[in-house]
N, C-alpha and C positions, 0 to 999 in steps of 0.2 A: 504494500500500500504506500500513495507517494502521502512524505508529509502526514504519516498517519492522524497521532493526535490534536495536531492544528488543522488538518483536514477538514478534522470532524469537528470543531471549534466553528472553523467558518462554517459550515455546513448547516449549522443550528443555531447561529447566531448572525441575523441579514448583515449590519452594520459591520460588522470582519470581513467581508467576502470582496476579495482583490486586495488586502491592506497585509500589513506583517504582523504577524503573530507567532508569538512566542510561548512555550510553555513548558513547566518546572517547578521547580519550588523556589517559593519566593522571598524566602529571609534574605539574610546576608550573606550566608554561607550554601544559597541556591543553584542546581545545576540547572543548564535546561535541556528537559527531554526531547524535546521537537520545536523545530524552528519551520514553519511555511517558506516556500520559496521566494516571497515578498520579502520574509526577511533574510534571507538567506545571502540575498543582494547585498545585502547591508556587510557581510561577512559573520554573521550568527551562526551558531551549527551546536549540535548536538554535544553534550559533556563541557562544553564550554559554562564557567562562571557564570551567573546569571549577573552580578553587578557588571561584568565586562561587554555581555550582551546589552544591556542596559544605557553601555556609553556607546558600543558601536551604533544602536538602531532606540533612539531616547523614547521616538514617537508610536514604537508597536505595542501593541493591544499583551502584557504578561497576562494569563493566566494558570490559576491553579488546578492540575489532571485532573477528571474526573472520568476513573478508572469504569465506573459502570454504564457509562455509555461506551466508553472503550470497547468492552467486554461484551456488549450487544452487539456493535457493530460485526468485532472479528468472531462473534459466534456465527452470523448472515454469510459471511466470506467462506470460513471454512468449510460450513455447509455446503455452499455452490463448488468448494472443490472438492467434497466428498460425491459427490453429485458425479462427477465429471468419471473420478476414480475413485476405487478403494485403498491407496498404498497414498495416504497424506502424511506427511512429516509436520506438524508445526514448528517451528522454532521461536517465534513468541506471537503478542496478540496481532500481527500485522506480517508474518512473513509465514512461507513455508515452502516445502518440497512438494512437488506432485508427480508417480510417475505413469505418465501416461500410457505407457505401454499397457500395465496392468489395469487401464479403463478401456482399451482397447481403441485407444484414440491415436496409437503412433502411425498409422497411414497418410494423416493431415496434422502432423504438429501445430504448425502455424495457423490452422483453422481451429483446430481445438484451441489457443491460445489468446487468439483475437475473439471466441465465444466467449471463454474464461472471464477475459475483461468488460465485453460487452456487458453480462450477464451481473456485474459487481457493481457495474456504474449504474445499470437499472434495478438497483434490489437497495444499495446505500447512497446513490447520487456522488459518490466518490472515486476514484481513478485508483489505476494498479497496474507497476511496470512489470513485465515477463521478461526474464531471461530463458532460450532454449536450448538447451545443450543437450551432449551426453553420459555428461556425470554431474555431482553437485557443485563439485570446485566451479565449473565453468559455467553454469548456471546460474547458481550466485554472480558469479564477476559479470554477466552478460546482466542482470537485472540488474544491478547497479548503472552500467552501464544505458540501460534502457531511460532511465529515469530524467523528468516527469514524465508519464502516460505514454510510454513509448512499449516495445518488444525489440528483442534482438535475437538474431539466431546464429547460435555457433555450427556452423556446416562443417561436418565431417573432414577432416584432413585439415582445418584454418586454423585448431586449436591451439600449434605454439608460437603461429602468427600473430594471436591475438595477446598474447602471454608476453611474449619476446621484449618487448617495450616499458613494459609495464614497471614502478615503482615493487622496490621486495617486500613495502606494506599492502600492495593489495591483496596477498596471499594470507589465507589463514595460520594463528599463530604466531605470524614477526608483528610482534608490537614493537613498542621504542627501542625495548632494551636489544632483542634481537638486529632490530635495525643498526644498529651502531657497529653491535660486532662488526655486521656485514660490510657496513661504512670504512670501518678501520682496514680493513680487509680490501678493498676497492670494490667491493660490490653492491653496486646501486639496481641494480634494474633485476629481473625475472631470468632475461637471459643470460648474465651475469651469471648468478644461480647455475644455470645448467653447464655453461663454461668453465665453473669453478671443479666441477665433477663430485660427484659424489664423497670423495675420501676426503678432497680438502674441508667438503662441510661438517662432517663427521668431528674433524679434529677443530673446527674451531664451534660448533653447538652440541657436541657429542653425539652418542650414536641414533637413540631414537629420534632426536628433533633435526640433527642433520640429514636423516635420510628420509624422514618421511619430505622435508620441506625440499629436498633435491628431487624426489616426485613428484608433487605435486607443480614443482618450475616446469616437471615434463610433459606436464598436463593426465600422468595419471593419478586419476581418484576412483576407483570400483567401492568406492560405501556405498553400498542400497540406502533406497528410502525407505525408512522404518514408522511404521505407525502407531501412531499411540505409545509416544514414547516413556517410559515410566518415570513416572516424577521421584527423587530420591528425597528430596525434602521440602516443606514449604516454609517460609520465613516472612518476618517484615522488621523493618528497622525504619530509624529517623534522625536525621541531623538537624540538631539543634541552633538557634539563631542563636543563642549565646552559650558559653561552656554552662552547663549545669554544675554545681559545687555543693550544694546540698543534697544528702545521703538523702533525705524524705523526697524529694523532688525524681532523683533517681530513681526509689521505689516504686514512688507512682507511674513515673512513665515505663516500668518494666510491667505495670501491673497493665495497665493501657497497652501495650504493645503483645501481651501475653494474650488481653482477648481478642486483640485484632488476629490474631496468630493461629486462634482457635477458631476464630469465625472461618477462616478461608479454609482449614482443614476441615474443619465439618461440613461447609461447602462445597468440597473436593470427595465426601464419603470417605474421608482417611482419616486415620487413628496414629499414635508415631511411639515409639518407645525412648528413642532422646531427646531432649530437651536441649538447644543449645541458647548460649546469652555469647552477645556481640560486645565489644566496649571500644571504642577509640575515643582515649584520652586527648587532653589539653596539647600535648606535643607528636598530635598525629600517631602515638604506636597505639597498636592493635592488637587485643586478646582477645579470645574466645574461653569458656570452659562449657562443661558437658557434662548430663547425668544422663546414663542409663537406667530408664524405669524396670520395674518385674514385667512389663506386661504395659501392649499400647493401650495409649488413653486418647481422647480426645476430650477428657475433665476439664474445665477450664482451670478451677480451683488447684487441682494436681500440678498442671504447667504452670499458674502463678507461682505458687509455693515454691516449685523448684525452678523459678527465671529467676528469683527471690534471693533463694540459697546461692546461686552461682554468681551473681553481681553484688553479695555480700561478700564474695571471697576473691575479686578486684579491687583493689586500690583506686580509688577515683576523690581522692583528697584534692587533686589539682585539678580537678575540671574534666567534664566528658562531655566531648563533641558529639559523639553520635553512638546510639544502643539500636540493639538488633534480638531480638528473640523469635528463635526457631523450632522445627520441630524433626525430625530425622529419623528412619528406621520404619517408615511407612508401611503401615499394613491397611488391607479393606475391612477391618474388624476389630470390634474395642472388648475385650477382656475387661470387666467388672473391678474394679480393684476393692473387694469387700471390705480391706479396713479401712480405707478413705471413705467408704460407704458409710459402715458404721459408725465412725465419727463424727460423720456429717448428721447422721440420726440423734447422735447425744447431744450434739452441738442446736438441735433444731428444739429440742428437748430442755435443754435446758441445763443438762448433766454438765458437768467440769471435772473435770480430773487435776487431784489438786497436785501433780508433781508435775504436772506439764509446765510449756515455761510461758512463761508470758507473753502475751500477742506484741506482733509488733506496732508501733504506734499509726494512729491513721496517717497517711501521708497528705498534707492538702494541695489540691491543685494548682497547679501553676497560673499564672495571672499575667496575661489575659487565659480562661481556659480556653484551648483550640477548638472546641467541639461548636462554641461562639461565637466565634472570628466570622467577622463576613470577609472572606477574601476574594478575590477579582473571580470570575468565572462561575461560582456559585448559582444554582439554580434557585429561584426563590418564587414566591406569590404573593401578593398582595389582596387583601379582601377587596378592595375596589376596582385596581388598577389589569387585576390577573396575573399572567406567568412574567417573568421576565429572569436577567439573570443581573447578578454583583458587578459593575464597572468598578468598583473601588469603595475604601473607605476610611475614617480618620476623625480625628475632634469628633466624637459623639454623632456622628453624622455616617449613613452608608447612601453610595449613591446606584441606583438601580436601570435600565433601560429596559425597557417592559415591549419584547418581540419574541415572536414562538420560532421555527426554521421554515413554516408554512409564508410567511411572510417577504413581500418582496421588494418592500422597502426598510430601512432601518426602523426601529420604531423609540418612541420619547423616552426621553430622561427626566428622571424624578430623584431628588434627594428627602432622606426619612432621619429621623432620628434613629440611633441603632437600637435602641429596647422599644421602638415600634409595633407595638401590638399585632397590628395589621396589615405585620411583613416576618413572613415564616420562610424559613428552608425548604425548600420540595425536592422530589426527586425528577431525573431527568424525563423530558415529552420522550412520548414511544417514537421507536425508530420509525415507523412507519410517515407519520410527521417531515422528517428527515428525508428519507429516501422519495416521497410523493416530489420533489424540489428536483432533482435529476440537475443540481446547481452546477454550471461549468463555474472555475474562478479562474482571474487572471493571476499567473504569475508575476508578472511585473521583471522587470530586467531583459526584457525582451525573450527570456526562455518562451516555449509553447506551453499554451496555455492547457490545463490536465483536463479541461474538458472537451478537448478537440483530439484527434487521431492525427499528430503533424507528419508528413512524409518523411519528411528527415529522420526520424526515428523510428517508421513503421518500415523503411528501406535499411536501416542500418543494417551491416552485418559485417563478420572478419570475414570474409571468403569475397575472392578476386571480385566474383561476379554481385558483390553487394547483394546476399542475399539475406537473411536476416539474421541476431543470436539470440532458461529461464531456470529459478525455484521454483 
C-alpha cells in the first residue's frame, strides 16, 4: 500500500487530501511512521525524528495513528489477496507476498496484478504498488520500485541487471553497520557484492551473513511464500515525552501497558507462558528480563503482577525513556492457573492472609492522563455539530473540524473548551464511508498522482524490451 497510514488519513478526512501529512507520535521524543508523498517533497520519511520533520515541512497536517482503522483497512486488502490465492505471506498491516502460481493465476501475471490493484482501489479508494518477480528478494525490490501506484515486472533473465546498480542497502539485512564494512572495503553497489566473491564476504561478515548476502547480490532467493505465519510473540511498548523518574509512575505505566498487552493477545485467541518487560533508561541502554509462567495465561492480573516483579528488578533511579511489556511462548489455549484463581476468590471474599506482604501502593496517574489528551487526528462527536475529528489542542481549548470521508469539501472549524460536555471521543466511521469516495489525491512534487494508472510506471521494467517488474 503506497503511503499506507497517511493514505488512509486523507482518505477520511476531505480537508488533507493533496496536502502533507505526517504521522507518529507526537511528543518530543516522536518518530514518524508515515509521511504522504506531499510531504515526502519536503524531504520527511519514515523513522525520521518527528521534531526534524516538523522543521523540514512546518505546515503539514501531524497526526496521531489510529491503529483501528488501520486494521480495517488491511483486513479488506488481505482479503482480496486471499481471494486471488491461497499461499498469502503478510508481513505487516500494509504489505505482503502473494504467490500466484498457487491461485493458479501465473498464465497472466501482469493481469492478475493490474486486477489485484484494481480490485483494492474499488473496495478502500486507496492505491497499491506490485512488484513481479520470481522470488521474494526481487519482488520486494520491484514494488518499491513500483511506487506510487505503479507495477513493475522483473522478466526472467533481467534479474542481475536490475541488481547490478543498485546501492548494498537495498538488499535485505545491510543496514548501516553492515554498510560501512562494505564501504571500508570498497564496496558500494550490488555488483560490487558479487565481484567481491563469495570468500572475501565470508571473511569480512563471516560465514552465515557473508554468504547468504553474496546470494542474494546473485539474485538467488528460493524462500517460499509461507502463510499464516506464526506469530512468536505479541508486545506493546511506549516512549515517553519526558524521562519518567518516579518508581509509582513507572508502575503505573507497566500496569497500563500490561493491559494493552493482554487486550491484543486475547484478541489474537492467544495465551503466552512468558512474560517479558522492556526498559530503556535515561542514557539510551537497554534491558529486558523474563519470567516463565507454569502454564499460558492470558490473566491480565497474572501478567500485571509479573510486568511488576520484573521492572522492580531494573534500576530506573535515573530516568526511563521508554517500557515495553510483552508476552512470548504463544499457545491457542489458557490453562487455569487455580491458585491465582483461588486467590482471586479470597480476595473477592474478603479473606486476607495475614503473612502475605503488603500490597503495593496505588500508583496515581500521570498528569495530563493520556486516555484525555485530545491529540491531533482523534475521532470525536459532538451532540450538535456531529462527527468530526481533533485539529489540535492547548490553553483549555480543543479545536475540532466537523467532516465524515463521504464529504467532498472540507468541512468547518469549531473550537470547545476541553471538558466540553458535548464533545466525546468516538470510534472511527465504517470503512464502507471510506471506500464509497474511490478519492484519487495529488501527490504534489510533480510525482503521479496514486489515483491515476501513469505509463511510466505501468511500462517500467528491467528487461531490454521494457517490459514490466511484485510482493
Amino acid at each position: 500500500m503506497d503511503a499506507f497510514f497517511a493514505a488512509v488519513e486523507q482518505a477520511s478526512k476531505p480537508s488533507l487530501r493533496g496536502k502533507p501529512v505526517v504521522v507518529g507520535g507526537l511528543g518530543p521524543r516522536g518518530v514518524v511512521s508515515t509521511a504522504s508523498y506531499e510531504a515526502r517533497v519536503h524531504g520527511v520519511h519514515s523513522a525520521m525524528a518527528m521534531a526534524h520533520a516538523r522543521r523540514l515541512a512546518p505546515n503539514a497536517a501531524y497526526l496521531t495513528p489510529r491503529f483501528d482503522i488501520y486494521r480495517q483497512v488491511s483486513d479488506i486488502v488481505m482479503g482480496l489477496l486471499r481471494e486471488a490465492s491461497p499461499l498469502i505471506e503478510p508481513l505487516s498491516v500494509d504489505e505482503a507476498f502473494i504467490d500466484l502460481e498457487a491461485g493458479d493465476l501465473a498464465g497472466d501475471p501482469r493481469a492478475a496484478a493490474r486486477g489485484l490493484r484494481a480490485d483494492i482501489k474499488a473496495a478502500t479508494g486507496l492505491t497499491a504498488s506490485v512488484g513481479l518477480a520470481g522470488s521474494k528478494l526481487l519482488a520486494k525490490i520491484a514494488s518499491e520500485k513500483a511506487k506510487p501506484d505503479g507495477l513493475v515486472v522483473v522478466e526472467p533473465g533481467t534479474e542481475q541487471a536490475l541488481l547490478d546498480p543498485m546501492p548494498v542497502r537495498t538488499l535485505p539485512g545491510v543496514g548501516p553497520a553492515t554498510a560501512e564494512h562494505l564501504r571500508k572495503a570498497g564496496i558500494l553497489t550490488v555488483a560490487e557484492i558479487t565481484g567481491a566473491g563469495e570468500a572475501e564476504l565470508i571473511s569480512l561478515l563471516g560465514k552465515a551473513h557473508g554468504a547468504g548476502l553474496h546470494a542474494m547480490a546473485a539474485g538467488v532467493d528460493n524462500r517460499p511464500v509461507v502463510a499464516d505465519r506464526d506469530v512468536k510473540s505479541i508486545s506493546v511498548e511506549d516512549t515517553f515525552d519526558s524521562d519518567l523518574t518516579d518508581r509509582a509512575h513507572v508502575r503505573h505505566e507497566i500496569d497500563r501497558l500490561a493491559e494493552r498487552c493482554v487486550q491484543r493477545l486475547r484478541g489474537a485467541g492467544r495465551s503466552g507462558r512468558t512474560v517479558v518487560v522492556k526498559v530503556r533508561r535515561f542514557d539510551f541502554s537497554t534491558l529486558t528480563r523474563s519470567e516463565t509462567l507454569r502454564a499460558p495465561t492470558d490473566d491480565p492480573s497474572v501478567v500485571r503482577e509479573t510486568a511488576r516483579r520484573l521492572a522492580e528488578s531494573v534500576d530506573t533511579t535515573g530516568g526511563v525513556r521508554l517500557l515495553g511489556v510483552g508476552v512470548a511462548g504463544l499457545a491457542d489455549f489458557t490453562q487455569e492457573d487455580l491458585f491465582a484463581q483461588a486467590e482471586g476468590e479470597r480476595a473477592l471474599h474478603g479473606e486476607v492472609d495475614d503473612d502475605a506482604p503488603p500490597p503495593l501502593p496505588s500508583s496515581p496517574p500521570p498528569a495530563p492522563e493520556r486516555a484525555n489528551r485530545w491529540l491531533p487526528g482523534y475521532d470525536v462527536t459532538h451532540e450538535k455539530y456531529g462527527a468530526g475529528w481533533v485539529q489540535g489542542s492547548g490553553v483549555g481549548r480543543v479545536t475540532v473540524r466537523f467532516e465524515v470521508p463521504s464529504d467532498v469539501v472540507p468541512g468547518r472549524v469549531r473550537t470547545f473548551l476541553v471538558d466540553d460536555p458535548a464533545l466525546t471521543r468516538s470510534d472511527p466511521l465504517p470503512l464502507a464511508a471510506m471506500s464509497a469516495m474511490g478519492v484519487g489525491r495529488s501527490t504534489g512534487g510533480g510525482q503521479p498522482s496514486p489515483g491515476s494508472s501513469p505509463k511510466s510506471l505501468e511500462d517500467a521494467g528491467s528487461g531490454p524490451d521494457r517490459g514490466t517488474s511484485i510482493p
